[in-house]
NUBATOR-498814 format. One record per residue (C-alpha): x, y, z; residue in one letter. Coordinates in steps of 0.25 Angstrom, whole numbers, plus 5000, padded with zeros to 4 digits. Layout:
BEGIN
XYZA/...
This chain:
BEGIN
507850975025X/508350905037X/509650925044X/510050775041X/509650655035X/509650525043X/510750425036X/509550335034X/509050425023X/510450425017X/510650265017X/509250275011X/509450385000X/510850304996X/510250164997X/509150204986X/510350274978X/511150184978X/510050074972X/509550184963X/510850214957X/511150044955X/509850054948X/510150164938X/511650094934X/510649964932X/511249854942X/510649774951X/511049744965X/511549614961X/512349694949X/512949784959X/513349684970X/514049604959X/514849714954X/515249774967X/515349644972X/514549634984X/513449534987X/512149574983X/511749584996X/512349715000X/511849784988X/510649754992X/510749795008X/511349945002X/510249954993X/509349915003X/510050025014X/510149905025X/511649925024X/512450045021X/513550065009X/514950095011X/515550205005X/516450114996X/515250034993X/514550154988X/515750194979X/515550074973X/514150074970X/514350224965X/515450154955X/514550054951X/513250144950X/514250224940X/513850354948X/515150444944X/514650584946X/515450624959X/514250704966X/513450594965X/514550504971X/514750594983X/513150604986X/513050454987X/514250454997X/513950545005X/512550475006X/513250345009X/514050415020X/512850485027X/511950335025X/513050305035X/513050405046X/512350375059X/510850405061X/510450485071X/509450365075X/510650265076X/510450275092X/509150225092X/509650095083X/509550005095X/507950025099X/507250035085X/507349975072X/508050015056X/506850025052X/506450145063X/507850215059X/507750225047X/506350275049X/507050385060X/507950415047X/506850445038X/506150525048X/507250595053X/507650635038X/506250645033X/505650785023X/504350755027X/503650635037X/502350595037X/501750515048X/500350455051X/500050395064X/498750325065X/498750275081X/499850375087X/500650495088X/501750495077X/503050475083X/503750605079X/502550665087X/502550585100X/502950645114X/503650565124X/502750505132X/501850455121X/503050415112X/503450325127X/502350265128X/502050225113X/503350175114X/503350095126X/502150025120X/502849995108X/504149945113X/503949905128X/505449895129X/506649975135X/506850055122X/505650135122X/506350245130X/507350265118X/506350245108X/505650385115X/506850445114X/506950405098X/505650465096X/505950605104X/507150595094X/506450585080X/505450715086X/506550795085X/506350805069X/505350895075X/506150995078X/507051005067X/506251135060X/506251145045X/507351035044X/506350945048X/505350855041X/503850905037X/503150795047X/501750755045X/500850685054X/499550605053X/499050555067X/497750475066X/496750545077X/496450425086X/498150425088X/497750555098X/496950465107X/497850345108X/498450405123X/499950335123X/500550355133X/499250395140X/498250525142X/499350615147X/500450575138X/499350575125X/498950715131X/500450775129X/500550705114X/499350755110X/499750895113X/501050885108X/500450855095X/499650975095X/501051045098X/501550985085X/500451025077X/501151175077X/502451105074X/502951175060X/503751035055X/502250965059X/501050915053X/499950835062X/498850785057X/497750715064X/496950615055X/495450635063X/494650505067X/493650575062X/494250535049X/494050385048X/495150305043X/496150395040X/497350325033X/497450215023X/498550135033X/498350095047X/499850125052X/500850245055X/501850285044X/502750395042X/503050435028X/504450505024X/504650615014X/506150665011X/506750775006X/507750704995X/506550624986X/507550514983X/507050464999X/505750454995X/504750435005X/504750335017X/503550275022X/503550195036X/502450115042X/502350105057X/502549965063X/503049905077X/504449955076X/503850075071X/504150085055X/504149995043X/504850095033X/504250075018X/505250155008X/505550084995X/504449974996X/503350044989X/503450164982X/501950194983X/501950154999X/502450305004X/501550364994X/500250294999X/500650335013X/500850485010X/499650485002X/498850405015X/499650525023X/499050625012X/497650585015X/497850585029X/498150725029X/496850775023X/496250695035X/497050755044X/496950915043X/498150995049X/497151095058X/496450945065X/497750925072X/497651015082X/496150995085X/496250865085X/497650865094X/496550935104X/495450845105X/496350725107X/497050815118X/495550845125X/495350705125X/496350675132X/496350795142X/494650735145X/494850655155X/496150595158X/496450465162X/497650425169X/497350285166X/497050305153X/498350235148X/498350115155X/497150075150X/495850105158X/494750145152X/494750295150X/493950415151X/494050495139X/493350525130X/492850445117X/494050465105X/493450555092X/492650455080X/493350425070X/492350415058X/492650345043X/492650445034X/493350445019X/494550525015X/495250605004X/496150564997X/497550664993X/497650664980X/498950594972X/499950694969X/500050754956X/
């Protein structure tokens, strides 16, 4: 289990509560607001988790709700009172968006994290320079600097042992010879991630061109696992500001995702991580270019064929 839970997970967890527990007493929102006499409006924003709820407000919907067991009325307040601490993101608030908290929330609290990357290194996985220059291209601004440091922060979640999430990577081969950053600083990423292949928390896999096609969506996305079921799992897509966050809107979205993730597994063996980690690295090391990044022609060596080749499928569960 990890050491803490983010207070996003909590204002999560008590939002979903909260409209579970209405449900099961048989109001509607506009029931409660009428009651309680409130505008619609703010039962609506609790439900929704864009505002938080009072203490006092809670007691009120605990009332209303009809919960009288005294346990239960403890656990919720101490939910509401934890969904208010501050998150350990909070001094990043001025350079990124809710959205990408709240994703640092669910990765940070995460049982298990799975991530497909299909044109670059996963974040979590990226050294400094390449995280730099990935940056600097993204952003071109003056907070790419703080947004290294925010990405050097999220790896420590590497280094928390068995406290710590079971991470799971899929990178799609032809993200080894993409040189961000440029030869020299592709040649220190690619090593580090033949480091990390030996990292006990860890599991790379690299999803061979030699496979064709290999997922069924043409985008990055994480997938969250947690260790209370009641979260559920989390999917988030990648986009310009980094994530859409998709949790609630389709039940069957995260499914189809982990079971795109499943199939990419078989594709991607454990044992090819390392092998291929090397071959990307000796292509590199051939003939190198100092010019490389900047956009002369270069010298090296043609990149490995990817071929179309069909795929197995991982059976449903059950």
């Amino acid at each position: 289990m990890p050491t803490s839970q983010d207070p996003m997970i909590c204002r999560r967890r008590l939002r979903d509560t909260l409209r579970r527990l209405r449900e099961s007493a048989g109001l509607t929102q506009r029931d409660v607001a009428t009651e309680l006499e409130w505008s619609l409006s703010k039962v609506i924003r609790i439900e929704s988790g864009s505002v938080g709820v009072t203490i006092t407000d809670l007691r009120a919907l605990i009332h209303k709700y009809g919960i009288s067991d005294r346990t239960r009325m403890d656990e919720l307040l101490a939910l509401a009172r934890a969904a208010r601490e501050r998150t350990q993101w909070s001094s990043y608030r001025t350079i990124t968006t809710p959205t990408m908290l709240a994703f640092l929330g669910f990765e940070s609290s995460a049982a298990t994290i799975r991530n497909f990357e299909p044109i670059r290194i996963p974040g979590l996985l990226q050294t400094e320079d390449y995280a730099r220059a990935l940056l600097d291209h993204l952003f071109q601004d003056n907070t790419v600097e703080e947004r290294v440091r925010m990405r050097m922060d999220r790896q420590r979640i590497l280094d928390t042992g068995t406290n710590g999430p079971r991470l799971n990577f899929v990178i799609d081969e032809c993200a080894l010879y993409r040189p961000i950053g440029g030869i020299t600083a592709m040649r220190r990423q690619l090593r580090h991630l033949l480091a990390i292949t030996d990292h006990p928390q860890v599991v790379l896999r690299i999803a061979p061109l030699s496979a064709g096609l290999n997922s069924i969506v043409n985008v990055g996305y994480t997938i969250f696992e947690f260790h209370d079921p009641e979260d559920g799992v989390v999917l988030t897509l990648e986009g310009p500001e980094y994530n859409i966050i998709r949790e609630n809107l389709d039940v069957s979205a995260p499914l189809n995702y982990l079971e795109d993730f499943w199939r990419l597994e078989q594709i991607a063996h454990i044992g090819q991580a390392a092998d291929l980690l090397r071959r990307a690295i000796a292509y590199f090391d051939r003939e190198p270019d100092p010019n490389f990044a900047s956009g002369s022609q270069s010298t090296l060596h043609p990149l490995p064929t990817r071929t179309a080749t069909s795929h197995p499928r991982r059976p449903p569960p059950g």
